[in-house]
N, C-alpha and C positions, 0 to 999 in steps of 0.2 A: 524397550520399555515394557513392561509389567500392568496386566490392568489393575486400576484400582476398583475396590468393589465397592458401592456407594451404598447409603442404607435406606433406600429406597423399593418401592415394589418393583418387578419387573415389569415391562410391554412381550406379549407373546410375539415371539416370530419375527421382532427383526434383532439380528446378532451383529456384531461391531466384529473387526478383523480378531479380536480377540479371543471370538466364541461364546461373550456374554451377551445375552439377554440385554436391550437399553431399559434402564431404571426410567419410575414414574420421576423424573424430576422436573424442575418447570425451566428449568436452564439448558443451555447448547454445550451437555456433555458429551465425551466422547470415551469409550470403552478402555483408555490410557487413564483417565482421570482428568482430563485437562478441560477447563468450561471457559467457554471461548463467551466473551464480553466486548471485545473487540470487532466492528463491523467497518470493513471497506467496499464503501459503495460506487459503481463507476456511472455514472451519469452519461457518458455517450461513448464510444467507441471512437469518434473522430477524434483528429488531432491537426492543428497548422503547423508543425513540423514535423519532418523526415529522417528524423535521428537512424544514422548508419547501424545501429547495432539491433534498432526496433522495426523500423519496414522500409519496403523499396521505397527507392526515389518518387515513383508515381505513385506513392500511396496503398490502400489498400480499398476494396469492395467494403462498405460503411454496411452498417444495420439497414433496412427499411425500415421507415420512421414509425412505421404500425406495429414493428418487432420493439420499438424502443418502449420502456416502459412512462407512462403517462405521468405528469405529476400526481395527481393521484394515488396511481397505482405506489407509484414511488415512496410518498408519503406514509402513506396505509403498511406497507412490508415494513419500514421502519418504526411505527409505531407498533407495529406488532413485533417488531424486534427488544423494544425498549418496554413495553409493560407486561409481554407476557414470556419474553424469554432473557431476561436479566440484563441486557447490551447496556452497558453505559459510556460506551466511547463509540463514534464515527466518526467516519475520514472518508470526504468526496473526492472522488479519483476519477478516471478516467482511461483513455484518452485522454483528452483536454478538457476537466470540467467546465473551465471558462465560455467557451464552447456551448455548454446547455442554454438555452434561452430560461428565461424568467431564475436565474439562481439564486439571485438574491431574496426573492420571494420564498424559494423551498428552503434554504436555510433559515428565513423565520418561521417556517412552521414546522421541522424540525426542531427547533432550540424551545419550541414552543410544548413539547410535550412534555409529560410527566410520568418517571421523575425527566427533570433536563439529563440528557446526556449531552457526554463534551462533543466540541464540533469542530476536525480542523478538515483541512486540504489541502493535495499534493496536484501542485501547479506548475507548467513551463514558463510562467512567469507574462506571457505575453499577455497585453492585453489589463494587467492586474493593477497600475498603475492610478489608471483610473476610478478602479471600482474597489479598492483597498477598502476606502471610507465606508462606501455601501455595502460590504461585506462585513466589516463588524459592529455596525447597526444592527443589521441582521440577524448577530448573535455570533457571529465566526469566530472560536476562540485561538485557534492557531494554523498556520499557512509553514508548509514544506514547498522551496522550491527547486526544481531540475535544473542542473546547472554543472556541465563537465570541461569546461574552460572559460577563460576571464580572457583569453585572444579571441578577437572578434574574427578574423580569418579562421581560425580553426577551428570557432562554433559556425561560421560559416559552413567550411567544410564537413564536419559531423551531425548537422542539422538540415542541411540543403539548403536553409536560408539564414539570410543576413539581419537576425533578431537580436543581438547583443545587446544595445544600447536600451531594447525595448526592456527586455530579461533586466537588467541592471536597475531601470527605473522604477519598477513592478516591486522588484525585493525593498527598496527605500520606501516605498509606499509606504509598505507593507509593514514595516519595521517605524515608519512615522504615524502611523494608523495604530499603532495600540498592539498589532499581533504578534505579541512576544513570548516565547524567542523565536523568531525565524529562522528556519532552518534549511540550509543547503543537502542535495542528495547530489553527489558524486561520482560518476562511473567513471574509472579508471580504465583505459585501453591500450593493450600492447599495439606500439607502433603508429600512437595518433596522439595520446597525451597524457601516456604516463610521466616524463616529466612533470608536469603541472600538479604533481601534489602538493610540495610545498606553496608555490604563488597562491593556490587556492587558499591554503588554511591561513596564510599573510594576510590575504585579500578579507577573510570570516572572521579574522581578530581584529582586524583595524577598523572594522564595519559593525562589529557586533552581534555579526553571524553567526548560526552554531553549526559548525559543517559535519556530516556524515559520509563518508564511504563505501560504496554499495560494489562487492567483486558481482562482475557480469553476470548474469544468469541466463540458464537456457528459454528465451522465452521470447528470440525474436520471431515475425510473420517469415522469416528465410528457413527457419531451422537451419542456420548457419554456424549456430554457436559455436566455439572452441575454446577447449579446456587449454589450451597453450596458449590463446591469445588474454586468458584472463591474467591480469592483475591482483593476485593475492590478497589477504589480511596480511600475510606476514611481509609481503612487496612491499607495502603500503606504509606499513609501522617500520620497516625500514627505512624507507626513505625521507619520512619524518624524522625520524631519529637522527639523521644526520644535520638537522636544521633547529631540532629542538627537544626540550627534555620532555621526553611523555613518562608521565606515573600515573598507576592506578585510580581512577576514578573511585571515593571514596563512597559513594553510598552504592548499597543493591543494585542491582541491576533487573531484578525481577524480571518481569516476560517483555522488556524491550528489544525487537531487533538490535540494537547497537551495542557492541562491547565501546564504552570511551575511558578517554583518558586525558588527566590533566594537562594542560599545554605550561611549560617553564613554570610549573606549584600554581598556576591558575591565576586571576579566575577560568578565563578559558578554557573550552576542552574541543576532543575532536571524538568521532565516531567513527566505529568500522561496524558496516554489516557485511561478515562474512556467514554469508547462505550456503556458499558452498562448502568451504574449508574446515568452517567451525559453527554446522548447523547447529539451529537454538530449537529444533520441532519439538524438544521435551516440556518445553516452555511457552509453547505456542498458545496465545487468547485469540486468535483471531478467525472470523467467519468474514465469508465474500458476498457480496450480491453484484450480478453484472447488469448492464443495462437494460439486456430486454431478458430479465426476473431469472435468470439461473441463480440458486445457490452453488457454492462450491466449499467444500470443505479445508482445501491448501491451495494455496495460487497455484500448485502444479501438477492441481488432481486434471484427471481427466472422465472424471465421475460429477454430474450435475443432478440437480434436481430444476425442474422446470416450475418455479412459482407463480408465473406469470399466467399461467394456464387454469392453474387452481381459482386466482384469483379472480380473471375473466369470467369464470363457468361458475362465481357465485362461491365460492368455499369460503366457508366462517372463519372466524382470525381463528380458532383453535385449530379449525380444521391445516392450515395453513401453518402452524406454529407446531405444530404433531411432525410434518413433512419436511420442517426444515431440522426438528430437534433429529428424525431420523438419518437426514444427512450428516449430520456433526459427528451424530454415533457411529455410523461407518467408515469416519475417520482413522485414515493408516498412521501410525506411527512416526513414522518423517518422510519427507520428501523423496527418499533414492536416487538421488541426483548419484552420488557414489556408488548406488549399485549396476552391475554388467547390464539389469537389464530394464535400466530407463528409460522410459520412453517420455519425450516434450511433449508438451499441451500439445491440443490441437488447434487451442485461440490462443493467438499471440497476446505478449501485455496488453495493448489499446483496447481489444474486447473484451479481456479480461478485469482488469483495473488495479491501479499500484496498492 
């Protein structure tokens, strides 16, 4: 990528990987041109399940709840994300958002600022069932849920525990609650359930589902990852293809993760995010917050800014909005997941946030 040169003043002395100057702009540029309006926020690092490809069986060492950031604090970075640096979309993540105590609370006073940004969240589903109704009261406009088998044995075994029925009742909620479209996220795994792509996308047409495909990324608590046990874009769309007719999705695609595509002329369709195969970082809106106040520039920066600290010790929202615009600027160009000399986060997904 190429920077873009923006017509903007400079700021002295901080330079993006590109060697430019960051522009006075009021938005989360970055030295590529790309201004990130998109904010994932992870609300706690825990999680009640043990998915095989995200952390060991016994879990992992959780935040101290004094390193978590406060609702408050949580609140306050988000509106200062929405009025003084252009975000018009968040997505509470996690770990397990469900998990946060009082959430339904913080999504009304998120949905509450001005202007409103949209408001979804990516869920394991447990737990949602319930609180479907009270989350879009609240304002919830849309619900992604984690879901890589419809055999209750085999999310057994990929999950460590026996939450299937729960997962199932959560998404109908969720989908009789107004939050449409709901949406399934998919990880496909060599030697545990990549057969199961087909039943999935049966199981998302017949429900009303709109499913996505996510190839593995490097980004379990093991740094286990393998490039030969992932499951493709190209695996994936083959193997659909032998069950069903996929044609191009007809509108843009603009800076959404997913390449999709029509299921038999539609209406249906399915998604693939391939992160690895067929990185979209040229296209990239998105900015991080993790639980206890790091920015991050790409889920698989290993470069933070510590907000949480500014915020404690009294810094003014601009002061705070200066610090984060400088992070976004020093945004590299894509991921190097492809390049020899990659190196994985040092926070696994859970403390990170999807």
């Amino acid at each position: 990528m190429t920077a873009v040169h923006l017509g903007f003043p400079r700021v002295p002395g901080n330079r993006g990987p590109s060697g430019t100057p960051r522009p006075e702009h009021p938005g989360l540029v970055d030295s590529f041109g790309r201004v990130a309006t998109d904010l994932r926020v992870s609300l706690t690092d825990r999680c009640n399940l043990r998915c095989t490809y995200c952390m060991p069986a016994e879990g992992l060492d959780w935040m101290p709840s004094e390193q978590v950031l406060s609702d408050d604090e949580l609140v306050r970075l988000m509106r200062i994300a929405v009025e003084l640096l252009g975000v018009t979309d968040i997505r509470l993540t996690g770990g397990e958002p469900l998990l946060r105590p009082g959430l339904e609370q913080i999504v009304e006073r998120i949905t509450a600022l001005e202007p409103r940004p949209r408001v979804s969240m990516t869920t394991n589903g447990i737990g949602l069932a319930k609180r479907a109704p009270g989350l879009v009261a609240a304002g919830l406009d849309r619900i992604n849920v984690s879901l890589d088998t419809i055999d209750r044995e085999r999310f057994a075994e990929l999950t460590r525990r026996d939450r299937l029925p729960h997962v199932l009742a959560g998404l109908a909620a969720a989908r009789d609650a107004g939050l449409s479209p709901v949406k399934i996220n998919s990880v496909l795994m060599r030697g545990y359930n990549e057969h199961e792509a087909v039943p999935l996308l049966r199981f998302c047409l017949e429900e009303g589902y709109h499913l996505r495909f996510i190839e593995q990324m490097p980004l379990d608590a093991q740094h286990g990852w393998n490039r030969r046990d992932m499951i493709t874009a190209e695996e994936i769309l083959a193997m659909l293809g032998e069950a069903f007719t996929l044609s191009p999705f007809p509108a843009p695609r603009g800076g959404a993760p997913a390449e999709r595509w029509l299921v038999d002329g539609g209406p249906g369709d399915v998604g693939v995010i391939a992160s690895v195969t067929r990185p979209f970082c040229s296209a990239c809106e998105r900015t991080r917050l993790t639980a206890d106040g790091a920015v991050r520039s790409c889920l698989f920066s290993n470069d933070e800014t510590d907000l949480r600290s500014l915020v404690r010790a009294g810094a003014r929202d601009e002061e705070v909005a200066d610090a984060w615009r400088d992070t976004m600027w020093r945004k590299l160009a894509g991921h190097e997941i492809n390049e020899a000399g990659f190196a994985q986060p040092i926070r696994p997904m859970s403390a990170i946030g999807g």
